[in-house]
C-alpha positions as CSV (number, residue, x, y, z in Angstrom):
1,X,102.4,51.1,121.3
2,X,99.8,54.0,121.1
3,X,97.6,53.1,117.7
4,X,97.4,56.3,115.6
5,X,94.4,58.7,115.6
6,X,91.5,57.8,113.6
7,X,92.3,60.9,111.3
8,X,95.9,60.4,110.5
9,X,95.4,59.5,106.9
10,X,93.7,62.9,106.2
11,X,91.7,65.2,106.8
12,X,88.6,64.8,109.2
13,X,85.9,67.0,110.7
14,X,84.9,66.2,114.6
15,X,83.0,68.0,117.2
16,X,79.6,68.0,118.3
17,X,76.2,68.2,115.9
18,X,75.1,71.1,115.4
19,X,76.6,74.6,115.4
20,X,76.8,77.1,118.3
21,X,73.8,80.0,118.3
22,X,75.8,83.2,117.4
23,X,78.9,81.8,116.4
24,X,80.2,83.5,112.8
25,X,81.1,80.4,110.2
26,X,84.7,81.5,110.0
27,X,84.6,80.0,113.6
28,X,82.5,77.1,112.7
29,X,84.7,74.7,110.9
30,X,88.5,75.8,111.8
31,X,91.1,74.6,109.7
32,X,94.3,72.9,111.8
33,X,97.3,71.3,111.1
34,X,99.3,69.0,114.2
35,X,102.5,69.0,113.8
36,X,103.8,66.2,116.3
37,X,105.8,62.9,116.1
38,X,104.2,61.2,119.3
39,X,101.1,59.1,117.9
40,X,99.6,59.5,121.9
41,X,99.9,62.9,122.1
42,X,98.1,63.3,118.4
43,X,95.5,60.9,119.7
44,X,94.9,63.5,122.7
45,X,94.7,66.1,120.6
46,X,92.1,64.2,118.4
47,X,90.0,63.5,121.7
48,X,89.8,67.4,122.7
49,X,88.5,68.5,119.7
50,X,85.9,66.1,119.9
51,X,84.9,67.2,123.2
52,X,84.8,70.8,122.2
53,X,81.9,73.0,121.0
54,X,84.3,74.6,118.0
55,X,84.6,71.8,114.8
56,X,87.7,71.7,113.4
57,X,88.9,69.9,110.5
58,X,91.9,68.3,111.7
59,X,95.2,66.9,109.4
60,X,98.3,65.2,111.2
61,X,101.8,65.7,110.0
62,X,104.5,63.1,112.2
63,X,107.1,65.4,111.4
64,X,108.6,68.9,109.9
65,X,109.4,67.5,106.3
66,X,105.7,66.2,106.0
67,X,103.9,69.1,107.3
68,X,105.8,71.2,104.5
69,X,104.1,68.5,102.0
70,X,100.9,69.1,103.7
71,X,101.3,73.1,104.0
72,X,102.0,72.9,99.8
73,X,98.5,71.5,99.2
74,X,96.5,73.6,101.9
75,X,97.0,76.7,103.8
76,X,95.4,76.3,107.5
77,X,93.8,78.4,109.6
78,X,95.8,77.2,112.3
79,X,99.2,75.2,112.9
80,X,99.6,73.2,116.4
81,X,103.3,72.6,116.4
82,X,105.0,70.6,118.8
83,X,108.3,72.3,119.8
84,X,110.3,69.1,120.0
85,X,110.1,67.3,116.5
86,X,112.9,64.5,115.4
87,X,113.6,67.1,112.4
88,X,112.5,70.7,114.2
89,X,113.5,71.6,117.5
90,X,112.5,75.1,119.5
91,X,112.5,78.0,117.5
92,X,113.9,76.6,114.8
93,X,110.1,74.4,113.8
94,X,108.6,78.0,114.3
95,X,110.9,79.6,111.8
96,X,110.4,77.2,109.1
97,X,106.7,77.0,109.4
98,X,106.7,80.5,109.0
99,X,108.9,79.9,106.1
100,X,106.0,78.2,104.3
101,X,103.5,80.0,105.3
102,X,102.8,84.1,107.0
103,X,99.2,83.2,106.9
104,X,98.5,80.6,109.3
105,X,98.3,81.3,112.7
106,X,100.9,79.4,115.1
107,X,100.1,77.4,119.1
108,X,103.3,76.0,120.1
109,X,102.8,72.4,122.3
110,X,105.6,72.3,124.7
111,X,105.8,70.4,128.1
112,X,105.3,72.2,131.4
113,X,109.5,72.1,131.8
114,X,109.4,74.3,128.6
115,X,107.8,77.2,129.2
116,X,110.9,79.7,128.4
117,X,111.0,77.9,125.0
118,X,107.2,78.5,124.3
119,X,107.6,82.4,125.2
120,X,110.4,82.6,123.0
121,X,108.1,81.2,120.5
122,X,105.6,83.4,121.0
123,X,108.2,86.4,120.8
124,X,109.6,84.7,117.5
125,X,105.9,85.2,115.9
126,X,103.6,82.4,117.6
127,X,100.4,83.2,119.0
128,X,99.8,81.0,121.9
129,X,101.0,78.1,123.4
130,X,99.3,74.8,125.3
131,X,101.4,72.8,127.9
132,X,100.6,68.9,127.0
133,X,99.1,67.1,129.8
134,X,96.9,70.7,131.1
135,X,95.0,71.5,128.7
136,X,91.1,71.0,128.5
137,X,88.5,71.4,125.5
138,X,87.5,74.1,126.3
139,X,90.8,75.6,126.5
140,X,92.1,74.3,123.1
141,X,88.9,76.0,121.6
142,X,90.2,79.2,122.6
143,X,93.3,79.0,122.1
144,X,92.9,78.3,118.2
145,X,89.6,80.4,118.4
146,X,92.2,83.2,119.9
147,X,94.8,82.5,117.9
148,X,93.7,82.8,114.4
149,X,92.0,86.1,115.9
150,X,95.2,87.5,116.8
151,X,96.8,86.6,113.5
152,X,94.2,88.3,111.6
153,X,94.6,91.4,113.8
154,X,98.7,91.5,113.3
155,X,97.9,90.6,109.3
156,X,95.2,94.0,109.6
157,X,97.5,95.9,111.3
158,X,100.4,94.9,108.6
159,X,98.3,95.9,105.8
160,X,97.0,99.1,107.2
161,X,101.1,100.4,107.9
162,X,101.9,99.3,104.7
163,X,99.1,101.6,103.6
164,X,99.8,104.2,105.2
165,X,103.5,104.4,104.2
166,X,102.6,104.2,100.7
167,X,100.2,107.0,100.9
168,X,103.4,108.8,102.1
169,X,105.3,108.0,99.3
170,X,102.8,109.0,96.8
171,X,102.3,112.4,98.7
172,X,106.1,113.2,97.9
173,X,105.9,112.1,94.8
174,X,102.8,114.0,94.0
175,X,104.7,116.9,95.5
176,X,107.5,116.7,93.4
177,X,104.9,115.9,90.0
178,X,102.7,119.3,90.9
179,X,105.8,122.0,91.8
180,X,104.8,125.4,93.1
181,X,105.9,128.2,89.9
182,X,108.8,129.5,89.4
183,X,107.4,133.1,88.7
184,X,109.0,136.3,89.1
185,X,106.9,139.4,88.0
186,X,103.3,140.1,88.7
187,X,101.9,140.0,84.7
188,X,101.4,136.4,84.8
189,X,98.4,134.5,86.0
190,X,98.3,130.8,86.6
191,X,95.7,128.3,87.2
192,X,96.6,124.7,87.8
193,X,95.0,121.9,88.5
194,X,95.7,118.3,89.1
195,X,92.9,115.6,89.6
196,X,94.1,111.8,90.2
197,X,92.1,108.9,88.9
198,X,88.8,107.2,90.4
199,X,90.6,104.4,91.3
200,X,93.6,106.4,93.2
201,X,95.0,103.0,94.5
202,X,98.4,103.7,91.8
203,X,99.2,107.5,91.3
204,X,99.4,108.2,87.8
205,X,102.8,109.5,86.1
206,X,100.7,113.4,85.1
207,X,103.2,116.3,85.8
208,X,103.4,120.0,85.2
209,X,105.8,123.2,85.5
210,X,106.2,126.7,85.2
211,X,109.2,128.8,85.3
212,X,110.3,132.1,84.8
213,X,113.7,132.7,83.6
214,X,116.5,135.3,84.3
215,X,115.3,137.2,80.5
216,X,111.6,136.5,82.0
217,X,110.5,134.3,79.3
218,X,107.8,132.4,80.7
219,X,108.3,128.3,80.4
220,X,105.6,126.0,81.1
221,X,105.1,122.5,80.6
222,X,102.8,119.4,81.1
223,X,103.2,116.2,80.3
224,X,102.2,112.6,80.9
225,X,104.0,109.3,81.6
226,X,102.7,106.1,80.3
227,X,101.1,103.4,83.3
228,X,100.4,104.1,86.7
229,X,102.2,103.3,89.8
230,X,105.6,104.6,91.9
231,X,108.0,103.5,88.7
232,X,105.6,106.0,86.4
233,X,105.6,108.2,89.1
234,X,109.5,108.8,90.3
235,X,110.3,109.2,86.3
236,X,107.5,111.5,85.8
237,X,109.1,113.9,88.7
238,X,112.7,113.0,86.9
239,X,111.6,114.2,83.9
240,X,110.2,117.7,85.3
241,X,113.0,118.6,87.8
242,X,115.4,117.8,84.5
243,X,113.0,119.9,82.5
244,X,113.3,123.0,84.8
245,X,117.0,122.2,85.2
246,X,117.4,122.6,81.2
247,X,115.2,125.8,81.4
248,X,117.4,127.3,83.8
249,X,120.5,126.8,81.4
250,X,119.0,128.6,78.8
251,X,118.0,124.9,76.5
252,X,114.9,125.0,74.8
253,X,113.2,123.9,72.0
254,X,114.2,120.7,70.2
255,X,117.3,120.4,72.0
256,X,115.4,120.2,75.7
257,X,113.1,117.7,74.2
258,X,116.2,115.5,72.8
259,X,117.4,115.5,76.2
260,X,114.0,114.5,78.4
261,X,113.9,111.5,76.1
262,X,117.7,110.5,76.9
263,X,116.7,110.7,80.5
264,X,113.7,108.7,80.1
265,X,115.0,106.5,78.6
266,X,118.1,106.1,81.0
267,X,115.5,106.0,84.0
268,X,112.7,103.8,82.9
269,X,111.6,100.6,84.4
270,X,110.8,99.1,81.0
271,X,110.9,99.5,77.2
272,X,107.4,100.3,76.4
273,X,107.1,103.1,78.8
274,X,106.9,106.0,76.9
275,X,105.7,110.0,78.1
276,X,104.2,112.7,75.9
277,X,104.5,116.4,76.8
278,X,103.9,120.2,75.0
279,X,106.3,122.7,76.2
280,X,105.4,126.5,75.8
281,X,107.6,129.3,76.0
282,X,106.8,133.3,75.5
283,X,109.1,135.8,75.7
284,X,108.9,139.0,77.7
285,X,106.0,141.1,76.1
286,X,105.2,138.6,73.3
287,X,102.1,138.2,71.3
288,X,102.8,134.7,70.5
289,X,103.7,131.2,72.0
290,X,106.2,128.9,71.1
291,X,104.9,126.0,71.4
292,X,107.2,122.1,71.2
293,X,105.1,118.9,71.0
294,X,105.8,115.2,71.3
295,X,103.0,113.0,71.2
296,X,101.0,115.3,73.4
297,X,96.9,116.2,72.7
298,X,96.5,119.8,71.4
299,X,95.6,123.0,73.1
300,X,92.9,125.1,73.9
301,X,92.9,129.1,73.5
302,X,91.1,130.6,75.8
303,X,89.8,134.0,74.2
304,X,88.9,137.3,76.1
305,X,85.7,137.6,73.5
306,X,84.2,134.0,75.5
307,X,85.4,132.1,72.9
308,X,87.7,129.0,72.5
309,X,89.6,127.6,70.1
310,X,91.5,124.2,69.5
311,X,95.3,124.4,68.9
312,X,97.1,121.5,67.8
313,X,100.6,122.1,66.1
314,X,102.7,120.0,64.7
315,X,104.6,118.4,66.7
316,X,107.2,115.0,67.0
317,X,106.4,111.2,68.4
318,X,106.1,110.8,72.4
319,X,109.6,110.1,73.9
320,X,110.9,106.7,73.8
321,X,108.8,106.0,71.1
322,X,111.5,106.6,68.3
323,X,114.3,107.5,69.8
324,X,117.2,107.5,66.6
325,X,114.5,109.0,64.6
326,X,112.6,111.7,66.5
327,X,112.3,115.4,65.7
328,X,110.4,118.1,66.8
329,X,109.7,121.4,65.5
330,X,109.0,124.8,67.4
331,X,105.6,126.4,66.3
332,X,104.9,129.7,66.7
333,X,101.2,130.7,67.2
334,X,99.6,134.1,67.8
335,X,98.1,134.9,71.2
336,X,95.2,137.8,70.9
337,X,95.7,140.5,73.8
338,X,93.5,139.0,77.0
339,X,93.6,135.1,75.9
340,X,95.0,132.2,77.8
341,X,96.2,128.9,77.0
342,X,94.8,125.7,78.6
343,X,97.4,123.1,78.6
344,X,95.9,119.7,79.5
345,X,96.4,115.3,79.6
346,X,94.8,113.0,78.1
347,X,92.9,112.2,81.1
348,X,90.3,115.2,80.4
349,X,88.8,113.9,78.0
350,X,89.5,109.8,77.5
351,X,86.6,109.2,80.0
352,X,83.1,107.5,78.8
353,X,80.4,109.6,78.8
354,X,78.1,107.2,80.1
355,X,77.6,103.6,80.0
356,X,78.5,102.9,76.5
357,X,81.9,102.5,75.1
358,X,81.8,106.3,73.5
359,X,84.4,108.8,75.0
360,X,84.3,112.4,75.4
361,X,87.2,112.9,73.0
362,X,88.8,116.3,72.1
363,X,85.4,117.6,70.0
364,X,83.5,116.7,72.9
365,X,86.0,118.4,75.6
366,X,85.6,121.6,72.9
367,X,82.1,121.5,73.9
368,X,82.7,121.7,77.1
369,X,84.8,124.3,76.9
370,X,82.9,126.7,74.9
371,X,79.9,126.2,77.8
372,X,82.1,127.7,80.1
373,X,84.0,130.5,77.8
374,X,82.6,133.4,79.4
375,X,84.3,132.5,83.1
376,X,87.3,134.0,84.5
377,X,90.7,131.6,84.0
378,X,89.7,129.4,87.9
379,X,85.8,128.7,87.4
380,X,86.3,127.9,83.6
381,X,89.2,125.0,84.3
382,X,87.3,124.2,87.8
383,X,84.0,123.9,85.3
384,X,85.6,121.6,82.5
385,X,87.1,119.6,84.7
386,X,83.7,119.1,86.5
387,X,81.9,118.8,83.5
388,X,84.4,116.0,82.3
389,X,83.7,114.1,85.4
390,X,79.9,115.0,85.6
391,X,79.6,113.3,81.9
392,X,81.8,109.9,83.3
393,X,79.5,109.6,86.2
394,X,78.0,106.3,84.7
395,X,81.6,104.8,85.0
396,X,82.2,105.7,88.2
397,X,83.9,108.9,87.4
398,X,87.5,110.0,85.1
399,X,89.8,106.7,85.4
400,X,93.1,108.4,84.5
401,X,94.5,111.3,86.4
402,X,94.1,114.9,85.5
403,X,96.1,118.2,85.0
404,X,95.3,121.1,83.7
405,X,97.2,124.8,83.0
406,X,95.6,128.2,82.1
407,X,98.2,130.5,81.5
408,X,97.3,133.8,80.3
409,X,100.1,137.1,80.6
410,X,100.0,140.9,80.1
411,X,100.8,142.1,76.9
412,X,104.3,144.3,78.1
413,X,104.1,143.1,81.6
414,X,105.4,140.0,81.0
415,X,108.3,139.5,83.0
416,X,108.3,142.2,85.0
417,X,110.9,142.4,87.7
């Protein structure tokens, strides 16, 4: 009877004294799990690493059933697993270490008979394999060495598709927050813009819209879902492709705001999300705006004279907020000849200025506004939203996304077909 390796009982470290010149530490001091019944072959294993310029910190498990009780208190760097266990056999030990575990990296120890079963293992996910009885130090070294290497690459090369496929997601859903107008005479000039947050890891639930209808009453909204990430997102874009789709059957007003909030409420991931928005709408020649809010910051008016003025009118609670009790009144408000409105979210102006705690706010975002009066509609959004940013520089820049409107009309031209 073969006595058990000196390092059955737990963990050990062996190898030689001192550590290779140029080696990384991550290479240093591998961590390695056996998995193998036969105390001989364990002791083998034991005797290699000794004789190998790579320390490894070695742990035995005799079967399947105890290397899941070692995998629960410590991950390895590597997993040498015999292929022919009294409780694992084949591909079938392969499949349940990976069960435990998609970090470790896997050598299959197989006899030289076996070699059809080790490249199946390797195709099921392994990455090397050792035939007992041919393998030298040197060569055990490199395979683990290898091994975790290759792992490491495959877990890289994981991350970076899943990466890339949720960039892809968050470019449709961007396209379906920021929609190209729906505009159908020439007296109406648009400026939008849309910014997403420093971080830009989650994309932000901002949206926005402008439509012309059949009567060429111009429609535009904005509006802002609570959070970030795809859930925020997707009902961000559900509730502007329903708000266009209301437009287009002629419901406005309090009754288009009643039914946004039945929507958002049928398509949110979770009770407390909530979304704000301001709807405008001005009819064909108008002087004035008619303007719905629920829960949404005020306006800016954009005057032809270089000056700007802050519009807030009353308005109802965000949507989802109070949904048996909600209402929202219409306001109408006077637009001179020439000016524009500057629909915005909360972004704009909730970044610090600074290091301190203190936030632009909506006086502060006046401010700025009023230093860039005397630009045409595109430089004076382009300029407040630098300006915004410029001031948040200390905290690495605006934290929630960003979108703005200008929308400014001809007086008569409105509309025009």
């Amino acid at each position: 009877m073969v006595a058990a390796p000196s390092w059955a009982a737990g963990p050990v470290t062996v190898g030689q004294d001192g550590d290779p010149a140029g080696w990384q530490w991550q290479w240093q001091r591998p961590s390695v799990l056996l998995v193998e019944d036969d105390p001989g072959d364990a002791l083998l294993v034991e005797e290699l690493a000794a004789d190998s310029t790579c320390e490894m910190s070695l742990r035995w498990a005799r079967s399947m059933a105890h290397a899941h009780e070692l995998l629960a208190e410590e991950i390895p760097d590597c997993v040498l697993l015999d292929l022919n266990l009294p409780d694992a056999h084949g591909l079938d030990a392969v499949s349940r270490i990976q069960s435990r575990t998609d970090q470790a990296a896997i050598v299959v120890l197989t006899g030289l008979a076996d070699r059809e079963a080790a490249l199946a293992a390797m195709a099921a996910g392994a990455q090397d394999y050792l035939v007992k009885g041919h393998v030298e130090p040197e060569l055990l070294e490199r395979a683990v060495r290898y091994a975790i290497q290759r792992k490491h690459a495959e877990q890289a090369a994981v991350a970076l598709q899943a990466t890339q496929m949720q960039a892809q997601e968050n470019a449709r859903l961007e396209r379906g927050l920021l929609p190209r107008p729906l505009l159908g005479g020439d007296g109406v000039h648009v400026v939008a813009r849309y910014r997403p947050g420093r971080a830009q890891a989650l994309l932000g639930g901002d949206f926005y819209d402008i439509v012309q209808g059949d009567d060429g009453t111009l429609h535009a909204l904005i509006g802002d879902v609570s959070g970030h990430g795809p859930d925020e997102a997707a009902l961000g874009v559900a509730l502007r492709i329903a708000w266009r789709t209301l437009v287009l059957s002629g419901i406005t007003g309090a009754e288009q705001v009643r039914r946004l909030e039945e929507i958002l409420m049928a398509e949110r991931a979770a009770d407390h999300v909530f979304a704000t928005l301001t709807s405008v709408s001005v009819r064909h020649g108008a002087s004035t705006a008619l303007i719905t809010r629920a829960g949404h910051p005020g306006l800016i008016l954009h005057r032809r004279d270089a000056a700007v003025d802050w519009v807030e009118v009353p308005g109802g609670p965000a949507l989802g907020v109070l949904p048996e009790l909600a209402a929202w009144p219409a306001e109408e408000v006077p637009v001179p000849a020439g000016a524009g409105l500057v629909l915005f979210t909360d972004g704009l102006f909730e970044g610090h200025t600074g290091r301190g705690k203190e936030r632009l706010g909506e006086d502060g975002l006046l401010d700025l506004a009023r230093e860039t009066a005397a630009l045409d509609p595109e430089p004076f959004v382009d300029g407040l939203i630098a300006r915004a940013e410029a001031l948040a520089d200390g905290r690495g820049g605006l934290a929630d996304d960003v979108a703005v409107l200008h929308l400014r009309w001809d007086r008569g031209s409105a509309g025009t077909r």
